[in-house]
Biopython code that builds the backbone (N, CA, C, O; Angstrom):
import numpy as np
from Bio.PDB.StructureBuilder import StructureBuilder

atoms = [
    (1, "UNK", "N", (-4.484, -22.319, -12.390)),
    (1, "UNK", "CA", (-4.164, -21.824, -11.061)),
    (1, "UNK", "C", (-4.461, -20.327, -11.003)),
    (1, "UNK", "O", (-3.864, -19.473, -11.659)),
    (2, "UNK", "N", (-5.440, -20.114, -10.151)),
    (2, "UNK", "CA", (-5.567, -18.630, -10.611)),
    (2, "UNK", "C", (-4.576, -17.993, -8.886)),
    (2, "UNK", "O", (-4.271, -18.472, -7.794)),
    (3, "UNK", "N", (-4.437, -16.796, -9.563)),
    (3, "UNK", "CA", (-3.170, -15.697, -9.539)),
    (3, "UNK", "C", (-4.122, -15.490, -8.300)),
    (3, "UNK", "O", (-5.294, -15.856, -8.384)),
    (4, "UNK", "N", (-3.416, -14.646, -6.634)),
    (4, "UNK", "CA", (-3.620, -14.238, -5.839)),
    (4, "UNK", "C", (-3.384, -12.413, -6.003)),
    (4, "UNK", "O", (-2.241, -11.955, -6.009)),
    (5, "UNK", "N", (-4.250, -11.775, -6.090)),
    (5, "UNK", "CA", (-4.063, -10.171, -6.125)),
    (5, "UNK", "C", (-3.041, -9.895, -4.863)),
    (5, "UNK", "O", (-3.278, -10.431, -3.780)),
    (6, "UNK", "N", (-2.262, -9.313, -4.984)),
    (6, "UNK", "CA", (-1.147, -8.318, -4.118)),
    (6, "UNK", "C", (-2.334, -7.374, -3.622)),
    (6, "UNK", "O", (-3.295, -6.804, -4.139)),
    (7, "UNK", "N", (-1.362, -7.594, -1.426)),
    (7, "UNK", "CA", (-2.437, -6.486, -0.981)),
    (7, "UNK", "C", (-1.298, -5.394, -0.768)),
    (7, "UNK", "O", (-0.204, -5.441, -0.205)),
    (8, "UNK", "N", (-2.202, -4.083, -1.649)),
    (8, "UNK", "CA", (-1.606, -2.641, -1.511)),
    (8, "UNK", "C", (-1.286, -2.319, -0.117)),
    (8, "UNK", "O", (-0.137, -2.195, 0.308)),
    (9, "UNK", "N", (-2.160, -2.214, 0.446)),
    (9, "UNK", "CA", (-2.149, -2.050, 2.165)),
    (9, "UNK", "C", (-0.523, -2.750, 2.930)),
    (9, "UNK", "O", (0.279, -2.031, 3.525)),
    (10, "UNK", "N", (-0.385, -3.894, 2.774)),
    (10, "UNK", "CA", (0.736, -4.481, 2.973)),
    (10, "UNK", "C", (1.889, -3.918, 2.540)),
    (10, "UNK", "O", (2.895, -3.646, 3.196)),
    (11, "UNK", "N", (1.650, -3.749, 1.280)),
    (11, "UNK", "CA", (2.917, -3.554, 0.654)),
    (11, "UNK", "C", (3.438, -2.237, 0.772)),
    (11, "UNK", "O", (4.645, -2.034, 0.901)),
    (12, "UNK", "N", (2.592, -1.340, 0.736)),
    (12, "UNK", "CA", (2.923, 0.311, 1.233)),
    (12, "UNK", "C", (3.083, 0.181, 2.639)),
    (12, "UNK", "O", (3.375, 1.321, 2.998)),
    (13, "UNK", "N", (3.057, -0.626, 3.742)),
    (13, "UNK", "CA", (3.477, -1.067, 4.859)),
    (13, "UNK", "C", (4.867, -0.997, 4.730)),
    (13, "UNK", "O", (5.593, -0.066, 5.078)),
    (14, "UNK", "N", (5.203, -2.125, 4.167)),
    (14, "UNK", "CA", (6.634, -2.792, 3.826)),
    (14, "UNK", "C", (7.683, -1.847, 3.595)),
    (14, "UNK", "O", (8.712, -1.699, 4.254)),
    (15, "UNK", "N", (7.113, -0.921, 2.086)),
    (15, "UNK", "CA", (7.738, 0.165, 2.000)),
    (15, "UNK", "C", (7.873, 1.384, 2.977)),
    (15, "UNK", "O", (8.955, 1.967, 3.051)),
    (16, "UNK", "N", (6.872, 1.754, 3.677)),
    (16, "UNK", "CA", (7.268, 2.155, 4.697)),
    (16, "UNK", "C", (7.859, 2.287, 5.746)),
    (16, "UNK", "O", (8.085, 3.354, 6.317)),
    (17, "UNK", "N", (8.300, 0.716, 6.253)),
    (17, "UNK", "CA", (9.103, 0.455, 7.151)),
    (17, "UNK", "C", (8.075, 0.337, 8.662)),
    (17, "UNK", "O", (8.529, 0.553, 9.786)),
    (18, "UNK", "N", (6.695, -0.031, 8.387)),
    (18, "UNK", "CA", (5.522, 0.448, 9.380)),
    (18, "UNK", "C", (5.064, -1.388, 9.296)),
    (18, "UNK", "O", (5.313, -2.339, 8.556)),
    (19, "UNK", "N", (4.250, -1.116, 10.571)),
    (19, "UNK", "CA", (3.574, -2.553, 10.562)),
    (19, "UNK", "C", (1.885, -2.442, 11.129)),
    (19, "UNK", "O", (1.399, -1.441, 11.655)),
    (20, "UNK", "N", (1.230, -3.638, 10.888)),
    (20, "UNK", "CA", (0.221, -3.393, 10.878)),
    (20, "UNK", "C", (-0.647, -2.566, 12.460)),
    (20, "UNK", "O", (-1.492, -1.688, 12.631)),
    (21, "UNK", "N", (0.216, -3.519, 13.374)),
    (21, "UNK", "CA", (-0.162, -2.810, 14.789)),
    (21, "UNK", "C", (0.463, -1.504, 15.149)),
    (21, "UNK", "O", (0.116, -0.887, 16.156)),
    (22, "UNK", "N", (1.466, -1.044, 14.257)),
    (22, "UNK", "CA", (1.328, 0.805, 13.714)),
    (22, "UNK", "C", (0.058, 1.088, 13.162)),
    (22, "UNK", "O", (-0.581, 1.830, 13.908)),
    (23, "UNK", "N", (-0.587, 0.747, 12.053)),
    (23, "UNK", "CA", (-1.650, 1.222, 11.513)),
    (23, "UNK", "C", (-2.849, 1.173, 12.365)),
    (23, "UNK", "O", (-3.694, 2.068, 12.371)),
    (24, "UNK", "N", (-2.888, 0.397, 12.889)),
    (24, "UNK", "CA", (-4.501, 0.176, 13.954)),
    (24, "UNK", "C", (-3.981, 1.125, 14.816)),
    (24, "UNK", "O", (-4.797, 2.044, 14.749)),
    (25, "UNK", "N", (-3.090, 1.454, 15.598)),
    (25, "UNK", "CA", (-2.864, 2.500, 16.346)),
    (25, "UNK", "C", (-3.235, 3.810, 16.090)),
    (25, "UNK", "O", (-4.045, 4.605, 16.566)),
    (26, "UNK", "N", (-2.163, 3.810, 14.936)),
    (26, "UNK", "CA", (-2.905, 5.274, 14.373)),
    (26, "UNK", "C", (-4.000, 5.609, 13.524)),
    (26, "UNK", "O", (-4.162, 6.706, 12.989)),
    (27, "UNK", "N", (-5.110, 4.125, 13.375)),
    (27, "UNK", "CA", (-6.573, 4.844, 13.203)),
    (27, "UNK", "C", (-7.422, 4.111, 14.473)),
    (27, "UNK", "O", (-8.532, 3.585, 14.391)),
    (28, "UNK", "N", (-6.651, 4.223, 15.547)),
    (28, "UNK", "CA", (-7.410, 3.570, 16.404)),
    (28, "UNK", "C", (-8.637, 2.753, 16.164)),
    (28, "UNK", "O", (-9.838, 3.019, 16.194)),
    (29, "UNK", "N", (-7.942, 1.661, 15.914)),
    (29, "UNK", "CA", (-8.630, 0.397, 15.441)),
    (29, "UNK", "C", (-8.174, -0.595, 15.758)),
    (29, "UNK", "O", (-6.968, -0.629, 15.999)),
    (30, "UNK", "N", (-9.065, -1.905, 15.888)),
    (30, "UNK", "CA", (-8.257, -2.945, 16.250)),
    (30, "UNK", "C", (-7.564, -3.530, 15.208)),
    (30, "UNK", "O", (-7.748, -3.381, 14.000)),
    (31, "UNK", "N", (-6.397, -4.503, 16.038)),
    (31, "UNK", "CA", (-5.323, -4.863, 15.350)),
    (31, "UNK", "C", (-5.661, -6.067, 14.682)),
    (31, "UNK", "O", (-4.840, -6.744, 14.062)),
    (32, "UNK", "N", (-7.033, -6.377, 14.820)),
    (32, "UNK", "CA", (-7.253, -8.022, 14.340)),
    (32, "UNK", "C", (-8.139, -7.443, 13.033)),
    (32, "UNK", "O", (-8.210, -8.225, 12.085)),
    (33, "UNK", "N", (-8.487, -6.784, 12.959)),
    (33, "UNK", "CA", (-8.818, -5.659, 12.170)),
    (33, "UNK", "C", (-8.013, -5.621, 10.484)),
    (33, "UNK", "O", (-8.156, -6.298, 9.466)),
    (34, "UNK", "N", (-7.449, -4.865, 10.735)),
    (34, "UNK", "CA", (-6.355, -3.990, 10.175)),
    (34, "UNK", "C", (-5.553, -5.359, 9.442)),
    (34, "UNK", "O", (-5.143, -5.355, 8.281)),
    (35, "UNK", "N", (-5.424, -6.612, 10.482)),
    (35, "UNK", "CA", (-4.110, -7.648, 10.111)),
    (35, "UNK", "C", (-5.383, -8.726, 8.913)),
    (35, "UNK", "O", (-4.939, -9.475, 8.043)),
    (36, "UNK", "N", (-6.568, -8.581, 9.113)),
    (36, "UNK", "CA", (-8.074, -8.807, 8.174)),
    (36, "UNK", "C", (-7.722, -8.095, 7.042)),
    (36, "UNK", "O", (-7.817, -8.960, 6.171)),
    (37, "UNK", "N", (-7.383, -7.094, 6.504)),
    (37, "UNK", "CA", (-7.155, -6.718, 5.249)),
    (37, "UNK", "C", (-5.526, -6.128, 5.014)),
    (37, "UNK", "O", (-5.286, -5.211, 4.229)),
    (38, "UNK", "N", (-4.674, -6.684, 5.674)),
    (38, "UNK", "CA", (-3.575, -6.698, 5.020)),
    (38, "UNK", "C", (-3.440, -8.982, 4.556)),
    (38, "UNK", "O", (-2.381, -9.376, 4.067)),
    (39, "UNK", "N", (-4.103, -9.583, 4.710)),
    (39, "UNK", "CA", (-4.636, -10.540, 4.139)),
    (39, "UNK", "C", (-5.273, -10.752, 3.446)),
    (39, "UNK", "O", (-5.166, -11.711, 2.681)),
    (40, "UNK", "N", (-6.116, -9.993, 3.451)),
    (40, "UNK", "CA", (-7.200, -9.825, 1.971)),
    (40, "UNK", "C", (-8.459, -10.985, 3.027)),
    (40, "UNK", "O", (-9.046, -11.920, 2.482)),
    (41, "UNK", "N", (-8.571, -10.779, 3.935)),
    (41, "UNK", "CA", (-9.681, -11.591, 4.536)),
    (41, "UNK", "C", (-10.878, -10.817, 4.731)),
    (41, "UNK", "O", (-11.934, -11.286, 5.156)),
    (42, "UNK", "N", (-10.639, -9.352, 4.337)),
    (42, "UNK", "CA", (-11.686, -8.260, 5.227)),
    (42, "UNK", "C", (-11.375, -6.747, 4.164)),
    (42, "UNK", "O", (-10.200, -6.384, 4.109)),
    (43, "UNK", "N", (-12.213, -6.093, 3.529)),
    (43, "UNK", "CA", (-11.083, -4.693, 2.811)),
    (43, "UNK", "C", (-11.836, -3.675, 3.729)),
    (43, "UNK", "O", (-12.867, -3.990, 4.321)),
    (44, "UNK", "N", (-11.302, -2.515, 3.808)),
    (44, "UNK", "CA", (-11.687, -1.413, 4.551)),
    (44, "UNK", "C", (-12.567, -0.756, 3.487)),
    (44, "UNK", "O", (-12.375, -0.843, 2.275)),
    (45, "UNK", "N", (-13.691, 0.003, 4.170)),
    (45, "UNK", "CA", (-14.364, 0.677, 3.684)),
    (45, "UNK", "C", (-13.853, 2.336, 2.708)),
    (45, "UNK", "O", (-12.822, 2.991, 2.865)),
    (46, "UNK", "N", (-14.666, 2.521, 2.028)),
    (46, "UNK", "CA", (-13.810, 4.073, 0.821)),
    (46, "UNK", "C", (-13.362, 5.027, 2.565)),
    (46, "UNK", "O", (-12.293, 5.436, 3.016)),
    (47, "UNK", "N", (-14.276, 5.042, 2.905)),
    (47, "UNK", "CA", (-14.187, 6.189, 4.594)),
    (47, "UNK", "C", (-12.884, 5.954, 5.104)),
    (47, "UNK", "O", (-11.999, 6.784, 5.311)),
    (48, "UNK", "N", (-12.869, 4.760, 5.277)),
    (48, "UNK", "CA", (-10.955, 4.193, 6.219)),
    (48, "UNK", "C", (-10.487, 3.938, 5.596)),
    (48, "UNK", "O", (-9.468, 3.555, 6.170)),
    (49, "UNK", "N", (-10.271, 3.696, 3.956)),
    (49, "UNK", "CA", (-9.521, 3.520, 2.858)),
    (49, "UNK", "C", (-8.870, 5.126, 2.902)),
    (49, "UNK", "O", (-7.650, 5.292, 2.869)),
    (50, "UNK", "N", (-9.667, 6.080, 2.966)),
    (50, "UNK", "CA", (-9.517, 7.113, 2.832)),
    (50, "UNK", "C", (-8.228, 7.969, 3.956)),
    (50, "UNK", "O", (-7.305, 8.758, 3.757)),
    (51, "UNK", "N", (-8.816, 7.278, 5.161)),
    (51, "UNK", "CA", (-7.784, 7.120, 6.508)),
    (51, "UNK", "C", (-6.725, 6.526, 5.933)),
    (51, "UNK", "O", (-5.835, 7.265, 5.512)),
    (52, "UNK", "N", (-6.628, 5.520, 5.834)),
    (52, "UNK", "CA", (-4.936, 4.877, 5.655)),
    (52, "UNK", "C", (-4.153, 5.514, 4.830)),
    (52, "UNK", "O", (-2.928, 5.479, 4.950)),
    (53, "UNK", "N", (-4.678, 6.075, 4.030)),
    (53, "UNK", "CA", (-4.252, 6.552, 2.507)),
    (53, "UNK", "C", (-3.221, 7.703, 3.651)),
    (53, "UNK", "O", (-2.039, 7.814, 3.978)),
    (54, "UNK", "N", (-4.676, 8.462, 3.976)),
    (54, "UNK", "CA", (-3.746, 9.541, 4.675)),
    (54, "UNK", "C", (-2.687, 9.377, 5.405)),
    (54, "UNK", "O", (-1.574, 9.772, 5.058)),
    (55, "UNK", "N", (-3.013, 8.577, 6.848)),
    (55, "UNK", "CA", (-2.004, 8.242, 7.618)),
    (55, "UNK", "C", (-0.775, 7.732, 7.209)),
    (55, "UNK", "O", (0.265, 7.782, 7.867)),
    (56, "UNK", "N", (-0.961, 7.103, 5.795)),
    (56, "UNK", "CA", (0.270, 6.663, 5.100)),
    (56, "UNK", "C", (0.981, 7.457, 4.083)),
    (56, "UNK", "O", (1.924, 7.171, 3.345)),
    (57, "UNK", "N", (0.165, 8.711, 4.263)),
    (57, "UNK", "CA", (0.736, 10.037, 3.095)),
    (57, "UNK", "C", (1.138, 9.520, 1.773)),
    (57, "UNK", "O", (2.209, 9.499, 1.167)),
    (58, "UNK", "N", (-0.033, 9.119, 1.519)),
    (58, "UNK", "CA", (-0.212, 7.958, -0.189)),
    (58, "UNK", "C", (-1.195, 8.853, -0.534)),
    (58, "UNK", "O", (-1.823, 9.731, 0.057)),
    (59, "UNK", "N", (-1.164, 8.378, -1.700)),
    (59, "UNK", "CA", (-2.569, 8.677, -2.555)),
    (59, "UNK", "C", (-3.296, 7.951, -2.372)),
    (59, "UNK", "O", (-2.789, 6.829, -2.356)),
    (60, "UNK", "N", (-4.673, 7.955, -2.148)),
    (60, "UNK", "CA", (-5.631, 6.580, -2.016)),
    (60, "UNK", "C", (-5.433, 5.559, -3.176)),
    (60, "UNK", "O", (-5.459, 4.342, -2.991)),
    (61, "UNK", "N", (-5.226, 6.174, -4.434)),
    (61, "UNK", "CA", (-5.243, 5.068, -5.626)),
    (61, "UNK", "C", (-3.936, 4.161, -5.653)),
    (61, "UNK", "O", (-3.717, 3.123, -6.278)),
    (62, "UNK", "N", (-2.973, 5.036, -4.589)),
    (62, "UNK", "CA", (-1.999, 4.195, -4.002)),
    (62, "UNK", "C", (-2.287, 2.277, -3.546)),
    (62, "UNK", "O", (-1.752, 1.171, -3.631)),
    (63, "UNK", "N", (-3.508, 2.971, -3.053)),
    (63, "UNK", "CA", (-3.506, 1.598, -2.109)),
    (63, "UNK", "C", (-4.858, 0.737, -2.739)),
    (63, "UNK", "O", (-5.523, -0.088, -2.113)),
    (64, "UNK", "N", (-5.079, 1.201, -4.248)),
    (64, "UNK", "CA", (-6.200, -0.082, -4.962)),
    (64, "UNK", "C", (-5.009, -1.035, -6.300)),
    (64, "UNK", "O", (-4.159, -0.678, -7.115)),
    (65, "UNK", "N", (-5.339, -1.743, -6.062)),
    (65, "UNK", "CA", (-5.037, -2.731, -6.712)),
    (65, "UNK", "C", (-5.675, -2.302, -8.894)),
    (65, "UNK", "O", (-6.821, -2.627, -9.208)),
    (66, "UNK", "N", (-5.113, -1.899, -9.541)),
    (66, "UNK", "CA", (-5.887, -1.709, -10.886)),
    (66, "UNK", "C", (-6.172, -2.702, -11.685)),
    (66, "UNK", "O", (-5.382, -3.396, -12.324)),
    (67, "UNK", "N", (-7.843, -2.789, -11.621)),
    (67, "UNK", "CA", (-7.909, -3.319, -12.505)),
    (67, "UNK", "C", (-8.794, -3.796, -13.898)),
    (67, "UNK", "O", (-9.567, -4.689, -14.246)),
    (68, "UNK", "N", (-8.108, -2.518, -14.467)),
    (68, "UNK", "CA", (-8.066, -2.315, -16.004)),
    (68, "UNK", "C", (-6.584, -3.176, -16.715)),
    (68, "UNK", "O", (-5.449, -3.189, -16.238)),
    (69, "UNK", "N", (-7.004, -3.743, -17.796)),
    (69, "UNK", "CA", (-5.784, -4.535, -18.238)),
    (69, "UNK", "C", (-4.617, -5.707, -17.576)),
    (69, "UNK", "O", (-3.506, -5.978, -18.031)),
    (70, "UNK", "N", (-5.194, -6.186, -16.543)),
    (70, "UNK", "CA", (-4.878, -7.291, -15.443)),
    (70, "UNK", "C", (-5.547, -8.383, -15.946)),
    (70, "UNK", "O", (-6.638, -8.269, -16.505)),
    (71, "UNK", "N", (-5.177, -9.067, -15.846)),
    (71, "UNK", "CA", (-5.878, -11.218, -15.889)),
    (71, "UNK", "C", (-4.788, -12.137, -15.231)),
    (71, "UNK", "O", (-4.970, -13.352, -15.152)),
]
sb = StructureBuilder()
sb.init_structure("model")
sb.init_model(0)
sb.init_chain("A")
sb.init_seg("    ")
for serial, (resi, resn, name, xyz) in enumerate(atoms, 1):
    if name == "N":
        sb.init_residue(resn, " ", resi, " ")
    sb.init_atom(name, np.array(xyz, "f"), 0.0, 1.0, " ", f" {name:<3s}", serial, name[0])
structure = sb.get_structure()
């Protein structure tokens, strides 16, 4: 059974107390969008990776998944 990767994006959501149609707002983007890679159906590019990071006052490496030493 292989393992489903945890989406960062989501989860620094969660912890935030923010939701996804917060995030498309504040990178003015759509919300069908945005709700595409907090599913893992769609990932944002390094450019709007770079956006969220910010808007979410994270570190970008915040929001990658590592993987070195994972299986």
């Amino acid at each position: 059974m292989e393992k489903k990767a945890a989406n960062r994006i989501k989860i620094v959501l969660a912890e935030k107390n923010k939701t996804n149609n917060w995030l498309a707002e504040q990178l003015d983007m759509n919300k069908t969008t945005v709700s595409k890679w907090c599913t893992n159906q769609m990932q944002p590019t390094m450019e709007t990776l770079y956006a969220v990071a910010d808007v979410l006052d994270v570190d970008v490496r915040e929001l990658l998944v590592p993987t070195k030493g994972t299986k």
